[in-house]
Biopython code that builds the backbone (N, CA, C, O; Angstrom):
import numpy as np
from Bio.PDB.StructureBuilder import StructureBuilder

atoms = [
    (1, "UNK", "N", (133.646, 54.407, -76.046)),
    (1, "UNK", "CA", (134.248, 55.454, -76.855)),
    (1, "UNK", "C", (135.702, 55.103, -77.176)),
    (1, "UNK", "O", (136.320, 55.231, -78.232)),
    (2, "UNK", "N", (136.144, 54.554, -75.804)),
    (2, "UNK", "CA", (137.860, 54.233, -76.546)),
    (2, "UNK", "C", (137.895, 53.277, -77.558)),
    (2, "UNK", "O", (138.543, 53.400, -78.598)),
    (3, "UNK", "N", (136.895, 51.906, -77.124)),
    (3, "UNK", "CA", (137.127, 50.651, -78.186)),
    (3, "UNK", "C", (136.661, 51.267, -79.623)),
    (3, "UNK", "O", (137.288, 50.962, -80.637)),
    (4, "UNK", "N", (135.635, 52.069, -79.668)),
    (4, "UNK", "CA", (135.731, 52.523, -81.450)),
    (4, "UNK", "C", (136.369, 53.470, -81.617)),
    (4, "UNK", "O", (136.069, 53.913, -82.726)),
    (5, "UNK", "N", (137.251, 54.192, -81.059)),
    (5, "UNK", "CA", (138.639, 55.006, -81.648)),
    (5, "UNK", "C", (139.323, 53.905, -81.820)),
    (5, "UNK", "O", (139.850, 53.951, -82.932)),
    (6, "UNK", "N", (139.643, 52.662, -81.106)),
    (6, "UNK", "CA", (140.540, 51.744, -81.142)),
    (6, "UNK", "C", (140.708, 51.225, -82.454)),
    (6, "UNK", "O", (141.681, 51.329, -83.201)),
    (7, "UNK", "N", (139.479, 50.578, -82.649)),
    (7, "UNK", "CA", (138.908, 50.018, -83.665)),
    (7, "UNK", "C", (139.279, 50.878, -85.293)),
    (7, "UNK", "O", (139.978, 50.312, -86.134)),
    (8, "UNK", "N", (138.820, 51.972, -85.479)),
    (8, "UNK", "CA", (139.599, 52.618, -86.257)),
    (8, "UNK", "C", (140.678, 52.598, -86.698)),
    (8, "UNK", "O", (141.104, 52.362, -87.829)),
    (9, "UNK", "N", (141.392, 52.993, -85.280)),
    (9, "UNK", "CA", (142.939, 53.284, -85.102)),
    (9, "UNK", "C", (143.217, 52.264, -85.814)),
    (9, "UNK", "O", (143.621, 52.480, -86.957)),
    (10, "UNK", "N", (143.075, 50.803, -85.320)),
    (10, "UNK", "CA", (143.800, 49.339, -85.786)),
    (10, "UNK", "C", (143.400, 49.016, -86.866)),
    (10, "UNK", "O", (144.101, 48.151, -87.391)),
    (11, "UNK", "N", (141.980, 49.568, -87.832)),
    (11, "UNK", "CA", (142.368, 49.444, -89.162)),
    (11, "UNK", "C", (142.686, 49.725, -89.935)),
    (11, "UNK", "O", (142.874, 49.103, -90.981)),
    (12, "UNK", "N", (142.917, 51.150, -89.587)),
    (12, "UNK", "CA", (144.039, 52.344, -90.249)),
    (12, "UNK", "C", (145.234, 51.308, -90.786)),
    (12, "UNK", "O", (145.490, 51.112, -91.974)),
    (13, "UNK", "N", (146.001, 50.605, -89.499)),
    (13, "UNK", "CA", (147.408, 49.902, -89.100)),
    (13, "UNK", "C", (146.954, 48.975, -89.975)),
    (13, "UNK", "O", (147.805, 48.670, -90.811)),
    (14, "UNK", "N", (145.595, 48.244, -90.113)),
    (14, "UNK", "CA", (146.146, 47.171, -91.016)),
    (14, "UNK", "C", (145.659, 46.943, -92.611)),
    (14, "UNK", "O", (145.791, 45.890, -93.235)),
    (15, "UNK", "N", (144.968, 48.395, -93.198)),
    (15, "UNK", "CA", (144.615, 48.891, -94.162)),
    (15, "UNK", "C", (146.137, 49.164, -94.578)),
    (15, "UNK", "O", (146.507, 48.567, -95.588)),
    (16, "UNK", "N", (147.092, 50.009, -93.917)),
    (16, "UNK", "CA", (148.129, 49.844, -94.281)),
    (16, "UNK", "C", (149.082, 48.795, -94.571)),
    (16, "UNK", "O", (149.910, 48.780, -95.482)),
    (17, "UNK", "N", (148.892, 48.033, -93.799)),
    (17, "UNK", "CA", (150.045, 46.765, -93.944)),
    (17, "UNK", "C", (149.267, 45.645, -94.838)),
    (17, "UNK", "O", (149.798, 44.596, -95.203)),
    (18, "UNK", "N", (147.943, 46.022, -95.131)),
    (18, "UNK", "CA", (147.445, 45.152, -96.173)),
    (18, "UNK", "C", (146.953, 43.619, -95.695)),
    (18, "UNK", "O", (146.820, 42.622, -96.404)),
    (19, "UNK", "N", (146.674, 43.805, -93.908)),
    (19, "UNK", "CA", (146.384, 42.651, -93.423)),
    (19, "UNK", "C", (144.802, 41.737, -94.249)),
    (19, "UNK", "O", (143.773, 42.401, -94.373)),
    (20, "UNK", "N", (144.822, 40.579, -94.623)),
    (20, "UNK", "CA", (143.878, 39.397, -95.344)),
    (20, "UNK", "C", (142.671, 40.150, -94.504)),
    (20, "UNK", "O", (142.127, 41.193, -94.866)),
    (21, "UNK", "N", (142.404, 39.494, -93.454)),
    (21, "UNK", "CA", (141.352, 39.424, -92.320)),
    (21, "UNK", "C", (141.714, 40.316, -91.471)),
    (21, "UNK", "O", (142.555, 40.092, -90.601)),
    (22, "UNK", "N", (140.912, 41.817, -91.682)),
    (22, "UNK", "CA", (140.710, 42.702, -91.009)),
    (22, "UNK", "C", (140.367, 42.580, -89.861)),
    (22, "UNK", "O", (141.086, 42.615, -88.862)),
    (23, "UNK", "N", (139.188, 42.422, -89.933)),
    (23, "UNK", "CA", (138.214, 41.667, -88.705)),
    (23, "UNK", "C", (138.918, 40.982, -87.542)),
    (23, "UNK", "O", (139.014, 41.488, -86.424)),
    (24, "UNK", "N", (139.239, 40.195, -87.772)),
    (24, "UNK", "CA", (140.271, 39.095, -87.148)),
    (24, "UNK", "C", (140.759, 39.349, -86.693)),
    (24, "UNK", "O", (140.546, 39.082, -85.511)),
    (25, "UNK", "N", (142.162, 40.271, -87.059)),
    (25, "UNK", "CA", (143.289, 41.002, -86.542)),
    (25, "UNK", "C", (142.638, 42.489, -85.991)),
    (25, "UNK", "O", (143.389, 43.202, -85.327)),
    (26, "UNK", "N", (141.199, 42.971, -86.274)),
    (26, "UNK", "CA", (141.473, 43.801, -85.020)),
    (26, "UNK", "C", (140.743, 43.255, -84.096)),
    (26, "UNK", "O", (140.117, 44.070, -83.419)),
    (27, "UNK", "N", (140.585, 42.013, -83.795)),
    (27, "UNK", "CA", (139.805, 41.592, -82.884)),
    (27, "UNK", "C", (140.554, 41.220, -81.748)),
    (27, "UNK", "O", (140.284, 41.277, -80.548)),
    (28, "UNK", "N", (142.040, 40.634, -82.667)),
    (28, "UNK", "CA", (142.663, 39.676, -82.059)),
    (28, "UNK", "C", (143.988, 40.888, -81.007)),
    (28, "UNK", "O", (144.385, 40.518, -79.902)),
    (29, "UNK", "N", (144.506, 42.377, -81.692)),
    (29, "UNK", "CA", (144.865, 43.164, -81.240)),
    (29, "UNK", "C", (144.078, 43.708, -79.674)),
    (29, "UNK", "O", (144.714, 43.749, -78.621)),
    (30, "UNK", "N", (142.883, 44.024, -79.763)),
    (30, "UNK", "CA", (141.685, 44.149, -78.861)),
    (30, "UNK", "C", (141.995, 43.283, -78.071)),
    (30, "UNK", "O", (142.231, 43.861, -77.010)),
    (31, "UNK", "N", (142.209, 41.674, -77.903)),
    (31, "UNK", "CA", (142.176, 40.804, -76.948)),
    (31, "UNK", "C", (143.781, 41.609, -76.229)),
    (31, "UNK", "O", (143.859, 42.559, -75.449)),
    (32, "UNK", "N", (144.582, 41.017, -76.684)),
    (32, "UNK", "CA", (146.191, 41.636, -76.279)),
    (32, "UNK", "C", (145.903, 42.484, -75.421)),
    (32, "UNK", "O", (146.331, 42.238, -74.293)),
    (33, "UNK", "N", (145.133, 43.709, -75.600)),
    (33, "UNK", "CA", (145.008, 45.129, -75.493)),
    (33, "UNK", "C", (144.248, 44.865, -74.007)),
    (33, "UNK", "O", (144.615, 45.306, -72.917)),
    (34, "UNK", "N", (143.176, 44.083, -74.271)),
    (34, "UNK", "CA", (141.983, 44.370, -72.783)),
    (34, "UNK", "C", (142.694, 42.976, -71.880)),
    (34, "UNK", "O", (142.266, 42.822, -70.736)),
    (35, "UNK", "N", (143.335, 42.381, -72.189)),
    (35, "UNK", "CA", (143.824, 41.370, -71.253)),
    (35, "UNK", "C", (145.005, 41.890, -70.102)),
    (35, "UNK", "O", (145.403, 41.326, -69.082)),
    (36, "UNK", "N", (145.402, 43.274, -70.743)),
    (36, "UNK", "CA", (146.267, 43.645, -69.507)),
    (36, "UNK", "C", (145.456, 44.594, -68.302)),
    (36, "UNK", "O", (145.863, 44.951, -67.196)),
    (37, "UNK", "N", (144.068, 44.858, -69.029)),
    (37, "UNK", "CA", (143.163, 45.377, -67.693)),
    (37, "UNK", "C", (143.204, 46.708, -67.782)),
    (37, "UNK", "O", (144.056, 47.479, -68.223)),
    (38, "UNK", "N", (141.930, 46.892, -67.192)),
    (38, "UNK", "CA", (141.436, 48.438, -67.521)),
    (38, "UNK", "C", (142.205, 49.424, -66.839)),
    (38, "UNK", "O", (142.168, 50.554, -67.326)),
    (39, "UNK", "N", (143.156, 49.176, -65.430)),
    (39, "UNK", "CA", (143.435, 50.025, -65.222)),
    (39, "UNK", "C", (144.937, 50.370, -65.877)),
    (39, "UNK", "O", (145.299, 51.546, -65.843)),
    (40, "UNK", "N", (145.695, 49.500, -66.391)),
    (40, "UNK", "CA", (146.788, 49.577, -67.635)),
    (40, "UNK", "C", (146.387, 50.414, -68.637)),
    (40, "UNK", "O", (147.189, 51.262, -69.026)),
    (41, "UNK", "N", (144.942, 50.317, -69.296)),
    (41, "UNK", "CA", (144.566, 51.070, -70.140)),
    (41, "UNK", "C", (144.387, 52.534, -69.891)),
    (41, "UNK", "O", (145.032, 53.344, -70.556)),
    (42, "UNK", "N", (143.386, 52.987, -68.794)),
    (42, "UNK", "CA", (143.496, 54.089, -68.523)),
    (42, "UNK", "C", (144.628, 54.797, -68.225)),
    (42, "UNK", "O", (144.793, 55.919, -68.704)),
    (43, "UNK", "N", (145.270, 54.390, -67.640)),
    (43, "UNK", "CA", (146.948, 54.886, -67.466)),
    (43, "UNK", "C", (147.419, 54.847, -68.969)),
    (43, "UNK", "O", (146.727, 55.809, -69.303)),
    (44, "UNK", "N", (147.814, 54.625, -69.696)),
    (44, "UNK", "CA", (148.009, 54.507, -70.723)),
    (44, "UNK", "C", (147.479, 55.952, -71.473)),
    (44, "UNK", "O", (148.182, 56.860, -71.917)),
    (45, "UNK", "N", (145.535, 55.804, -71.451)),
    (45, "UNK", "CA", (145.307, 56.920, -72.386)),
    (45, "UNK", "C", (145.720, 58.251, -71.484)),
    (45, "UNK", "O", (146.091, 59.324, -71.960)),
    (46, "UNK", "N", (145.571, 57.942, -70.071)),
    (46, "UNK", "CA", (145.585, 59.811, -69.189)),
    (46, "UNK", "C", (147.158, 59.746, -69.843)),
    (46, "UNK", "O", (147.647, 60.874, -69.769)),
    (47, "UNK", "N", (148.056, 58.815, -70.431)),
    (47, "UNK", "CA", (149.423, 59.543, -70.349)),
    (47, "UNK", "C", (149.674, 59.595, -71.965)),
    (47, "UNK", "O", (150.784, 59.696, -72.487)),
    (48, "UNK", "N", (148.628, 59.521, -72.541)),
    (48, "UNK", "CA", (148.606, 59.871, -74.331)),
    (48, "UNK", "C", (149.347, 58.853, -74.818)),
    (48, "UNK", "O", (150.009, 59.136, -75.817)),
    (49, "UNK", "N", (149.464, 57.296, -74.236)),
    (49, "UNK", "CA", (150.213, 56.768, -75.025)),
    (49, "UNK", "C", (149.680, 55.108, -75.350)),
    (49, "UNK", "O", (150.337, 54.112, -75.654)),
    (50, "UNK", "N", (148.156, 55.312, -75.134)),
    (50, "UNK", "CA", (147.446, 54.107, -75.857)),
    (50, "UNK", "C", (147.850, 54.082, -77.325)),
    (50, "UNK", "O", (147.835, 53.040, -77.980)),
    (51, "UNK", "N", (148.113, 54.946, -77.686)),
    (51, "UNK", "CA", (147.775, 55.210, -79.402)),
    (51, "UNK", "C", (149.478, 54.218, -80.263)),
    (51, "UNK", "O", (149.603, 53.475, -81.237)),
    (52, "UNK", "N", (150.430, 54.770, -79.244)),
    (52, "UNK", "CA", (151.706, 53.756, -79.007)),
    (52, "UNK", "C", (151.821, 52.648, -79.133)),
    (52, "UNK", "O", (152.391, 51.973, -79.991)),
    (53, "UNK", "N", (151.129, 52.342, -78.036)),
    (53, "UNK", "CA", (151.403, 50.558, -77.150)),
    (53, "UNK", "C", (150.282, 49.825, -78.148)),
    (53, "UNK", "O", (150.475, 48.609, -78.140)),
    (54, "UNK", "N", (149.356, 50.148, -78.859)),
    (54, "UNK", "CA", (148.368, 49.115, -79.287)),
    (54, "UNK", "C", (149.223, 49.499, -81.017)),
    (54, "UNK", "O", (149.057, 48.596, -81.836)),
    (55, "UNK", "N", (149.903, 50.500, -81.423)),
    (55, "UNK", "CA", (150.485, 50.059, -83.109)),
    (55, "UNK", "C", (152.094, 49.566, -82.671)),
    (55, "UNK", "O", (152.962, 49.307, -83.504)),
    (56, "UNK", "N", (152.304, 49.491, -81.019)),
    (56, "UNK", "CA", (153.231, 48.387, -80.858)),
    (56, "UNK", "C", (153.031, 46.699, -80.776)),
    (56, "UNK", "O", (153.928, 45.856, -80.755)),
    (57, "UNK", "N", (151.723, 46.506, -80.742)),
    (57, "UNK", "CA", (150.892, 45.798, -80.411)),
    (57, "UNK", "C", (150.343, 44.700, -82.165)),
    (57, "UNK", "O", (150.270, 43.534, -82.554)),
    (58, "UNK", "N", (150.085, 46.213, -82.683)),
    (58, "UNK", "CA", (149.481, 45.755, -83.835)),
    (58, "UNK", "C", (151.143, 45.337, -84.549)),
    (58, "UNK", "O", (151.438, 44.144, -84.479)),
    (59, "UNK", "N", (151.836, 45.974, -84.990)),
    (59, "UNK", "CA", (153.381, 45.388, -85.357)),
    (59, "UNK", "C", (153.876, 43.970, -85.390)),
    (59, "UNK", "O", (154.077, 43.145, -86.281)),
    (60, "UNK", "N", (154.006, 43.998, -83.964)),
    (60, "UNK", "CA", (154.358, 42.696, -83.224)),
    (60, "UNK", "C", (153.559, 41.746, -83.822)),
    (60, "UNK", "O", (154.143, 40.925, -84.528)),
    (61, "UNK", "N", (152.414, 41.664, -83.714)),
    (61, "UNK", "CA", (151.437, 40.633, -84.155)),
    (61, "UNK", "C", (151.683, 40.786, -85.426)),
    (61, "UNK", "O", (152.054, 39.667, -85.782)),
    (62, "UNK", "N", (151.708, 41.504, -86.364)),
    (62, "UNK", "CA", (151.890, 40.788, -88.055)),
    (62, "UNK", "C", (153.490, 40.137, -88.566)),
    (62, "UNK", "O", (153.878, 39.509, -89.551)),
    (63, "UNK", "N", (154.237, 40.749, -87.129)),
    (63, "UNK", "CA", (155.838, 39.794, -87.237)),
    (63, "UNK", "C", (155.945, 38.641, -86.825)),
    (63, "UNK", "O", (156.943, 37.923, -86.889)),
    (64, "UNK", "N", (154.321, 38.264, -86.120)),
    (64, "UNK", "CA", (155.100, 37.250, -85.281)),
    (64, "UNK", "C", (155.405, 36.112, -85.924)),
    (64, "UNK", "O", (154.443, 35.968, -86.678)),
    (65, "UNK", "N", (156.089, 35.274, -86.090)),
    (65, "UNK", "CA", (155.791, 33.773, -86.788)),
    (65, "UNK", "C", (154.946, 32.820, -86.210)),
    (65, "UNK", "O", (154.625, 31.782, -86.790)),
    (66, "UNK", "N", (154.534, 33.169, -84.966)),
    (66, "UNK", "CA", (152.887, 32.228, -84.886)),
    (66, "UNK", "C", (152.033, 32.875, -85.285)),
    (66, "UNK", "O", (151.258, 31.989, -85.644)),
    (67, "UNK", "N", (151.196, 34.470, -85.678)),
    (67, "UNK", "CA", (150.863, 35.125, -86.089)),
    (67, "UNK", "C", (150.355, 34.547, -88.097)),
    (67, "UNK", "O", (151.041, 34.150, -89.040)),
    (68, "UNK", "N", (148.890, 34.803, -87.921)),
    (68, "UNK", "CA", (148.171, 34.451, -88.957)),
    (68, "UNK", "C", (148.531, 35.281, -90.026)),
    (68, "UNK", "O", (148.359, 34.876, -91.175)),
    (69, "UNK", "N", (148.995, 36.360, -89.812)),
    (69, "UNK", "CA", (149.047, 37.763, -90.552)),
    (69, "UNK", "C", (150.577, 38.021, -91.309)),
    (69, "UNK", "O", (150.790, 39.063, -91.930)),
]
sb = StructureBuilder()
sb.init_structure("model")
sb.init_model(0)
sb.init_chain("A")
sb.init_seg("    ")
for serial, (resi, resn, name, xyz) in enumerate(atoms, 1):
    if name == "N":
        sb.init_residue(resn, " ", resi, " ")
    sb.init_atom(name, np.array(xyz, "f"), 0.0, 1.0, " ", f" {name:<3s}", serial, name[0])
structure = sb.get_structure()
């Protein structure tokens, strides 16, 4: 249930920013996201602020200059 709110959420972020490869970039946000571990995540949503850290997440990644996007 969280990964397809996620999923949404992050193409909302890159419907907006007009990212090439949707797909890609929310795949590649998702990795970022589950590599810090489930219990980071849950802490995160019990404190309402997944919704934050992953369009801090998504940001970062279309600034980055190693970043495809």
């Amino acid at each position: 249930m969280i990964v397809k709110d996620l999923e949404i959420y992050i193409s909302n972020i890159g419907k907006h920013y007009r990212v090439p490869s949707l797909d890609d970039y929310k795949q590649e946000v998702l990795l970022i996201l589950f590599e810090k571990g489930n219990d980071f995540i849950l802490e995160l949503k019990a404190n309402d602020k997944l919704k934050n850290y992953v369009y801090r997440i998504c940001v970062l990644l279309l600034y980055s200059k190693e970043g495809a996007y």
